[in-house]
Each structure stands twice: as structure tokens, then as C-alpha cells.
ZAMARGU-4260 file (C-alpha; in steps of 0.2 Angstrom, whole numbers, plus 5000, padded with zeros to 4 digits):
<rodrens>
0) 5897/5731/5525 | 5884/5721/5538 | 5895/5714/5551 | 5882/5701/5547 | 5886/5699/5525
5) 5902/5692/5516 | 5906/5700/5501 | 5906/5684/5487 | 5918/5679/5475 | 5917/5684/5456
10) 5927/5680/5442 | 5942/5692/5445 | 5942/5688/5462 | 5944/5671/5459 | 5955/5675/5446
15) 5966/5689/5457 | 5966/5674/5472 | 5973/5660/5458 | 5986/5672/5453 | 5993/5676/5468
20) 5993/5658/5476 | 6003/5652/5457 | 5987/5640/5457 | 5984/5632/5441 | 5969/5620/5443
25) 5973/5601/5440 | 5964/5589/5435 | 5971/5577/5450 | 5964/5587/5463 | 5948/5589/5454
30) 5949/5609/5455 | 5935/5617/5447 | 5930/5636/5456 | 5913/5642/5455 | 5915/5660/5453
35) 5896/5663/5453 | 5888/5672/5466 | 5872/5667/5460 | 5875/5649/5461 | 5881/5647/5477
40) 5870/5657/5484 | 5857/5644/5476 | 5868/5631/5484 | 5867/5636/5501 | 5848/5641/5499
45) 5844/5623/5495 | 5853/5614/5509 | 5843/5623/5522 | 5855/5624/5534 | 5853/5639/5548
50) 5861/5645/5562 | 5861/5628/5572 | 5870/5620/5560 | 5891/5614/5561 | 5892/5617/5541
55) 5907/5603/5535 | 5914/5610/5519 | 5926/5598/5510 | 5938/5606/5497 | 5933/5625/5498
60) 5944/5628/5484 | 5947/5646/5484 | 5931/5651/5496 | 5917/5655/5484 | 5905/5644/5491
65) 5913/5648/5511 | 5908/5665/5508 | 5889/5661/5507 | 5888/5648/5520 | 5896/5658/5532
70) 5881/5672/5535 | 5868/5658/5538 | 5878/5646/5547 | 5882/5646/5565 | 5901/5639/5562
75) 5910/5631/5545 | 5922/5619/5546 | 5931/5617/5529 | 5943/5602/5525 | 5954/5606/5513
80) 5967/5595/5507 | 5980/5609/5496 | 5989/5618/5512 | 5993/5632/5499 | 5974/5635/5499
85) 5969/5629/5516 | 5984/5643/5521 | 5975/5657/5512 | 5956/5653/5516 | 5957/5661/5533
90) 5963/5677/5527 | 5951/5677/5512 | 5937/5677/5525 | 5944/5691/5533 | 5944/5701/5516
95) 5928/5696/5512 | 5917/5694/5527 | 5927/5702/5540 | 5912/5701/5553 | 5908/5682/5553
100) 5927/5675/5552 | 5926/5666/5568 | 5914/5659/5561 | 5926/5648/5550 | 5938/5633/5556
105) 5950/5628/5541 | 5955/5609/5546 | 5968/5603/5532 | 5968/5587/5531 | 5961/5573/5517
110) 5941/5572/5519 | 5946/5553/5515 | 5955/5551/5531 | 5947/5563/5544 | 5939/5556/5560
115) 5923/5564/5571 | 5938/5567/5584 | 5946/5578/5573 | 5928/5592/5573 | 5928/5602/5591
120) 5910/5603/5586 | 5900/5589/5580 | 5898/5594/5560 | 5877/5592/5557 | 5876/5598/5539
125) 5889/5596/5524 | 5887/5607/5509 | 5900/5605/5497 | 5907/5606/5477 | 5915/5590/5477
130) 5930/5585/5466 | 5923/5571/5452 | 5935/5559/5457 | 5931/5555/5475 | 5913/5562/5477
135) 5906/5546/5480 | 5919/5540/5493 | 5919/5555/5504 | 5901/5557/5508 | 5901/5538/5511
140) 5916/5540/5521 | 5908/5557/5531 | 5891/5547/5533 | 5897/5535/5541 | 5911/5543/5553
145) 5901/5557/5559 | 5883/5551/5565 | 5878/5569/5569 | 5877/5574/5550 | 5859/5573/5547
150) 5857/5583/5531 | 5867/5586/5516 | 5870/5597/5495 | 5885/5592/5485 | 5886/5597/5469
155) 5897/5583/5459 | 5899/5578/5441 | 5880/5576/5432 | 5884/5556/5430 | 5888/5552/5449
160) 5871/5563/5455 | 5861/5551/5443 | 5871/5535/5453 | 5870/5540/5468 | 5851/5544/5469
165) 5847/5532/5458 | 5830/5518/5461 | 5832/5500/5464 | 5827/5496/5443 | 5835/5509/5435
170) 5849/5508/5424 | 5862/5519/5433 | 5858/5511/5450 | 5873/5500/5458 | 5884/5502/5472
175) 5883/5519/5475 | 5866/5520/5478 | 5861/5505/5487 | 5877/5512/5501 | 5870/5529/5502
180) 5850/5523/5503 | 5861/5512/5519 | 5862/5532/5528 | 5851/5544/5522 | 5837/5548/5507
185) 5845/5554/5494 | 5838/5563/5479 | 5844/5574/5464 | 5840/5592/5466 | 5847/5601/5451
190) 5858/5607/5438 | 5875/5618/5436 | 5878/5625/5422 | 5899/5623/5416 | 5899/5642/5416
195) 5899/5643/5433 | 5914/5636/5435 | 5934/5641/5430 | 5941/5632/5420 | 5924/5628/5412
200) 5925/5608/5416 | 5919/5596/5400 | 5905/5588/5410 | 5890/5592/5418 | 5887/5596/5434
205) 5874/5592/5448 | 5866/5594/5466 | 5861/5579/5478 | 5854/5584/5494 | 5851/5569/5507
210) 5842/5570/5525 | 5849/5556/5535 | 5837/5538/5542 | 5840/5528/5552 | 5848/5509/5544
215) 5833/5498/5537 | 5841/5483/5550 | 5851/5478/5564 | 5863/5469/5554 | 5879/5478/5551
220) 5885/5489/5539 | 5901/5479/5533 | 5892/5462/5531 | 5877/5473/5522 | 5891/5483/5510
225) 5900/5465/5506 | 5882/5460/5499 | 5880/5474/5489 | 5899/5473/5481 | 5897/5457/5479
230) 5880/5456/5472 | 5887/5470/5458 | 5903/5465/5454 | 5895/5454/5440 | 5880/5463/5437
235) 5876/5456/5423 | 5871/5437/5434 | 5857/5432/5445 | 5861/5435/5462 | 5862/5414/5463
240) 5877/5417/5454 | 5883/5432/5457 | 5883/5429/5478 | 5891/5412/5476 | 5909/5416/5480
245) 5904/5427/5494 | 5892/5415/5500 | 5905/5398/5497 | 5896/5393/5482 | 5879/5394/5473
250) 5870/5382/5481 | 5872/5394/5497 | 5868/5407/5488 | 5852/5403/5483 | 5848/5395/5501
255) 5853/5413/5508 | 5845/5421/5496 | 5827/5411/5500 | 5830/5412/5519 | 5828/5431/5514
260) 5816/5430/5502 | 5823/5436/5487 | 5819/5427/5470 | 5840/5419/5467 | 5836/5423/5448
265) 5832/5442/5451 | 5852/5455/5447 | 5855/5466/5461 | 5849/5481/5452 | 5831/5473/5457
270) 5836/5474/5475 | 5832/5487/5489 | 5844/5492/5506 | 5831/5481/5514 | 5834/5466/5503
275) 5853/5468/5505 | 5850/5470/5523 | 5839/5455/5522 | 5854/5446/5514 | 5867/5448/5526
280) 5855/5444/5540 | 5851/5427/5532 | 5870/5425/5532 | 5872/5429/5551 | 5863/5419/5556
285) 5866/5405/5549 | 5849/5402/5541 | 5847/5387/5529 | 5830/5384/5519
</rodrens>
């Protein structure tokens, strides 16, 4: 084998790995393996990362999709939470890649809870099959603790890749969207088949990649985010209504929400990052109409 090539993971290897380790996939964890080499290689082709890139990996499962970042990455850093798993990666990357293993840094830990001190290298790219559960959180999370991740592909559950790269208007926008337009531009690109994956999952599946901007405001994050939850937490009101108890009442809503210049009878769906951003400004600032 190239010093240079990993060998990936089919479905007996995947299978042959579970075996060994005793691991059943659960549902609490969100353990789906791709045993696909054709997807992964997909994967790994659309999020463009290259030899510059620190590729942050979060749940690497078994290693399938490890194994294909690891030829055209400079290093990979994969959080894994199961120490059974995190345990055996290193050695699966021996097996499989043996020229490229340094390449690899296992962190166990929960990608919910990990800190930019934690990476001896500043992570740039994430590529990652993320568990259903928490897919939304983490790449919130990662965004905003490590400012040097500039580019992103996850492949989540088909429903949270319609939320979280979903337009101000549409019917799947909400919080998940308007927070992730806060970081970066995020867009779908993709379907995954079920059969890709063991145990075949009973959703669908689905890529988002994202390319970092910079925040549409000054204003701070937390004060934008408490607008956002606020103004979808009763999606169904106006934002007159739905802003009043963040805002003390109504009445202030709707004097914040002029101050900004957003109609106070328009639903958060309506609203852009800006708008929110706009929001929470009027707020800081104490502006009155």
C-alpha cells in the first residue's frame, strides 16, 4: 500500500470491528456506521479540505469516514465520546492506513463540552456523520468555541439539514437556522442513502456544508440568541407579542421592534440574522420610538 492511501472500511470490516469491541449500536448514542467507501469518499470530496486543514471529527464511530480524511488532511482530530471506540481508533488506523497514522489525534471527550484549549492545533475544517440527536447543538457549540473553524460537511438526519439551512419564509426555518446564519452560510448539499449505513437507520439522511462569515452586527451573540429563542418560542404570534416577555411587555416590544425597523405584526420566521441583530441592538441601547 502508498505510504500516502488508507485502506477503507467495508461492510465486514465494520462488521469484524463491532464484533470484536461487543458493540451493539444504540440509539442513545445515535450510532449509525457508514460502511461505504463510496460515500465517504463523496463526503470528504465535498468539504474541500486539503492538506492545510486541522480536520475536527466528532463521533468517528468505528473509523469509516477517518480513514478517508486522513490521505488529504494535514492532521485529524477525532472527538469521540465511547472510550471503547475512542480506545480502538488509533489502532484501526494503524491497520488501515499505516503511513498516515500520525496523522490522527483521538481526543475522548463529549464534543458538547470540549474547549479550543483542549486542540494542540487550532481545528479549521469539521467533517463529520453526526448523531441525530445532538447535531444541531454541536456545530452551534463548535462554531462558537473555536473561531478558527472556517468551513464545514456534516451529514445529519434529512429533517435537521432542511432546519438548519433553511430561509428566513420557509416553513422549516426557526432557531436552528437563524443561529447558524449568526457564524457562517449554510447550505444543503446532498443526499445519503439508508443503505450506507449499519443498522440501516428509518430516516433519511443529509449533507450541510457551511463556510464561515463574519456576524452581521457588533451586538453580542447571547443578547442576539435570546431574541431569536424568544421570538420562536410562540411562533405562531406577532413578534409584538411574541418579544413581550423578553422585552417586559408588549408595549416595549413593539417600541423595540420600530426602533429596529421591523413591522411588530410580522412572526420570526419573516426575519433575517440581521433583523435579530437589529433587535437586540435596539435593546442595548436603550432606544425608545
Amino acid at each position: 500500500m502508498d505510504d500516502q492511501q488508507a485502506t477503507l472500511l467495508g461492510p465486514a470490516d465494520v462488521r469484524r470491528l463491532a464484533a470484536e469491541l461487543d458493540i451493539k449500536p444504540t440509539k442513545k448514542l445515535g450510532q449509525n456506521f457508514v460502511h461505504d467507501p463510496n460515500t465517504v469518499r463523496r463526503i470528504v470530496s465535498v468539504a474541500e479540505v486539503g492538506a492545510d486543514d486541522v480536520v475536527l471529527e466528532v463521533g468517528p464511530g468505528l473509523g469509516s469516514l477517518t480513514l478517508a480524511i486522513m490521505p488529504v488532511a494535514g492532521e485529524v482530530v477525532a472527538v469521540e465520546i465511547d472510550p471503547v471506540l475512542a480506545a480502538r481508533l488509533p489502532r484501526t488506523a494503524q491497520e488501515f492506513a499505516p503511513g498516515l497514522a500520525d496523522r490522527l489525534t483521538v481526543l475522548p471527550a463529549d464534543a458538547l463540552r470540549v474547549r479550543a484549549e483542549d486542540f494542540a492545533k487550532p481545528p479549521t475544517a469539521l467533517v463529520a456523520n453526526l448523531p441525530y440527536n445532538v447535531a444541531v447543538p454541536v456545530v452551534l457549540h463548535l462554531l462558537a468555541e473555536l473561531p478558527t473553524l472556517r468551513k464545514g460537511l456534516v451529514m445529519v438526519q434529512s429533517e435537521v439539514a432542511e432546519r438548519m439551512a433553511a430561509e428566513p419564509g420557509s416553513r422549516t426555518y426557526g432557531v436552528p437556522s437563524a443561529k447558524a446564519a449568526w457564524f457562517a452560510d449554510v447550505r444543503r448539499a446532498g443526499p445519503v442513502p439508508r443503505k450506507v449505513f449499519w443498522p440501516v437507520p428509518n430516516v433519511d439522511s443529509g449533507l450541510v456544508a457551511f463556510h464561515r462569515v463574519d456576524p452581521p452586527s457588533n451586538a453580542a451573540r447571547e443578547d442576539v440568541f435570546r431574541v431569536i429563542d424568544a421570538a420562536f418560542a410562540q411562533r405562531r404570534k406577532v413578534l409584538r407579542g411574541a418579544l413581550a416577555g423578553w422585552a417586559g411587555s408588549a408595549a416595549r416590544a413593539e417600541e423595540l421592534l420600530r426602533a429596529a425597523g421591523v413591522d411588530p405584526t410580522t412572526r420570526g420566521e419573516q426575519l433575517g440574522i440581521a433583523d435579530f441583530a437589529r433587535i437586540a441592538e435596539a435593546a442595548s441601547s436603550g432606544s425608545s420610538s
